[in-house]
C-alpha positions in Angstrom: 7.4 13.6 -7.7 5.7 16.2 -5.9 5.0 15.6 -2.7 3.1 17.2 0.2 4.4 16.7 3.6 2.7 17.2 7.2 3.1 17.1 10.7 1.8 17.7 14.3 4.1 18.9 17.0 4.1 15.2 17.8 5.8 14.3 13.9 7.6 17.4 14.0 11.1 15.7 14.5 10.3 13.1 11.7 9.2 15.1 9.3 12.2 17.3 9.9 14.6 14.3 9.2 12.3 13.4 6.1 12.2 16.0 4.3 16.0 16.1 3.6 16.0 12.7 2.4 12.7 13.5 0.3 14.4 16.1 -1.6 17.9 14.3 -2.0 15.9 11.6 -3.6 14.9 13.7 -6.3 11.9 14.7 -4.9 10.3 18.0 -4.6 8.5 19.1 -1.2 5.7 21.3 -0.2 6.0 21.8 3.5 2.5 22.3 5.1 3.7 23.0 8.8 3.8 22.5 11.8 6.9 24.8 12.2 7.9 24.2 16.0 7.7 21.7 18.8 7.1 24.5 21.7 3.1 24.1 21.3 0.9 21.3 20.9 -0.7 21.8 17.8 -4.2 20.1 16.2 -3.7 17.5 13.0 -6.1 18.7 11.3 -5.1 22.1 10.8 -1.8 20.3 9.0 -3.2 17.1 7.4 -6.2 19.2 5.5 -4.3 21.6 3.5 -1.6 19.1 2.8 -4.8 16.5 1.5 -6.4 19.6 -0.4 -2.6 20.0 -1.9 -2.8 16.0 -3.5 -6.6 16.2 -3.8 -6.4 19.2 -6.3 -3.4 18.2 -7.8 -0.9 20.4 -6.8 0.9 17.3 -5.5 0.9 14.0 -6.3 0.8 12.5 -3.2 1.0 13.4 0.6 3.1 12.3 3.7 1.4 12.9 7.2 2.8 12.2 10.6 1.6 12.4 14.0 2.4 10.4 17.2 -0.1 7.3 16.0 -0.8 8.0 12.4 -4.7 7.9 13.2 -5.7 11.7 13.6 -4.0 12.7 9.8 -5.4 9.3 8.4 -8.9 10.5 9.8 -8.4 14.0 8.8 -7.1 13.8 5.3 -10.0 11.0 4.8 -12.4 13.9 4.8 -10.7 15.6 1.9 -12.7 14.5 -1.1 -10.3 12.2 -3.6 -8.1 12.0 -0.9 -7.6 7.5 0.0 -5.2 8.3 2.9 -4.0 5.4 4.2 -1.9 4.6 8.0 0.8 2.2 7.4 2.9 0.2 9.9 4.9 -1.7 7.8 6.0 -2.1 4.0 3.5 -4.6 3.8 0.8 -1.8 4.3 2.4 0.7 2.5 2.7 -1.4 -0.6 -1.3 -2.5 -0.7 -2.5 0.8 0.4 -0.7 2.1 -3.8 -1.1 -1.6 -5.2 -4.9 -2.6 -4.0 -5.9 1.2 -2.8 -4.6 3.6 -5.2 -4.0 5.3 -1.9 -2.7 9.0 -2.4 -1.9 9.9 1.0 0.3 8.5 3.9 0.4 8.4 7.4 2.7 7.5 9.5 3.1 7.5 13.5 6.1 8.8 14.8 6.2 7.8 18.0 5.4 3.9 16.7 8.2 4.0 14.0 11.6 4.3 13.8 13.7 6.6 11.8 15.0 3.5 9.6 11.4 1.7 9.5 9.5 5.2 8.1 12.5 5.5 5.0 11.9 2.1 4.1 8.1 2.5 4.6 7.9 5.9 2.6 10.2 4.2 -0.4 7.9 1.1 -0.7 4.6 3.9 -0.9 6.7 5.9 -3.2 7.7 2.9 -5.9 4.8 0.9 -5.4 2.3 1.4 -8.5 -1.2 1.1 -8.4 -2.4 -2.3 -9.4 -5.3 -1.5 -11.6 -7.3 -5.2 -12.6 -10.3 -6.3 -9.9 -8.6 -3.3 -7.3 -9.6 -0.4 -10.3 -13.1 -1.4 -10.0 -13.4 -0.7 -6.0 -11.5 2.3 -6.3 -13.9 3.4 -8.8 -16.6 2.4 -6.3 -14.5 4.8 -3.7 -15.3 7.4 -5.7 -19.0 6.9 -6.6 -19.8 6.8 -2.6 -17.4 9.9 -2.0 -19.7 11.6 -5.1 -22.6 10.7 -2.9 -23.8 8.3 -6.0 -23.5 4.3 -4.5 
């Protein structure tokens, strides 16, 4: 899978130790910054092109991080066919893929642990989309984003 990954000075350090593990499970990685921890830096100069990268299919999905998950979730939400989604758990992971069709994940470093964002990263990674009643809302999604509900 190909998979766009993001961070703020505040998910520097995470994204640094994730993208290792990304790539030694088979994954390939687009880096979208930021590069250093010596400045504070603004989301959305991150999370946008990293969203643009899933929403025009040059990735299949995205992985954002910043210190509460909340300025990449808004960010990337702006980014048409981008369904970004902040998880705290596996339990949100896994409905943001099975009930969302979400494309885009964000996490917050500074409310997660190293162990609790691979586990959270693997359920959003596995987890299928689960089509049925959720296809239809999805499909609604995109009607309102097209300016047409």
């Amino acid at each position: 899978m190909k998979i766009a990954v993001a961070a703020d000075h505040r998910g520097f350090h995470a994204k640094q130790k994730l993208i290792p593990l990304l790539r030694q499970l088979g994954h390939e990685v687009s880096d979208f910054g930021c590069d250093e921890t010596s400045a504070t830096t603004d989301y959305p100069d991150y999370a946008v092109p990293a969203a643009r990268a899933v929403a025009e299919g040059r990735c299949e999905v995205g992985i954002l991080l910043d210190g509460s998950g909340i300025g990449m979730s808004i960010a990337a939400n702006k980014v048409p066919r981008v369904r970004a989604a902040l998880a705290h758990d596996v339990v949100t992971a896994r409905l943001s893929r099975e009930h969302n069709h979400c494309n885009v994940l964000c996490l917050g470093s500074d409310l997660l642990n190293e162990g609790e964002i691979r586990k959270i990263i693997q359920v959003f990674l596995s987890t299928p989309f689960g089509e049925g009643r959720h296809a239809r809302r999805v499909e609604k999604l995109r009607l309102l984003e097209e300016g047409r509900l």
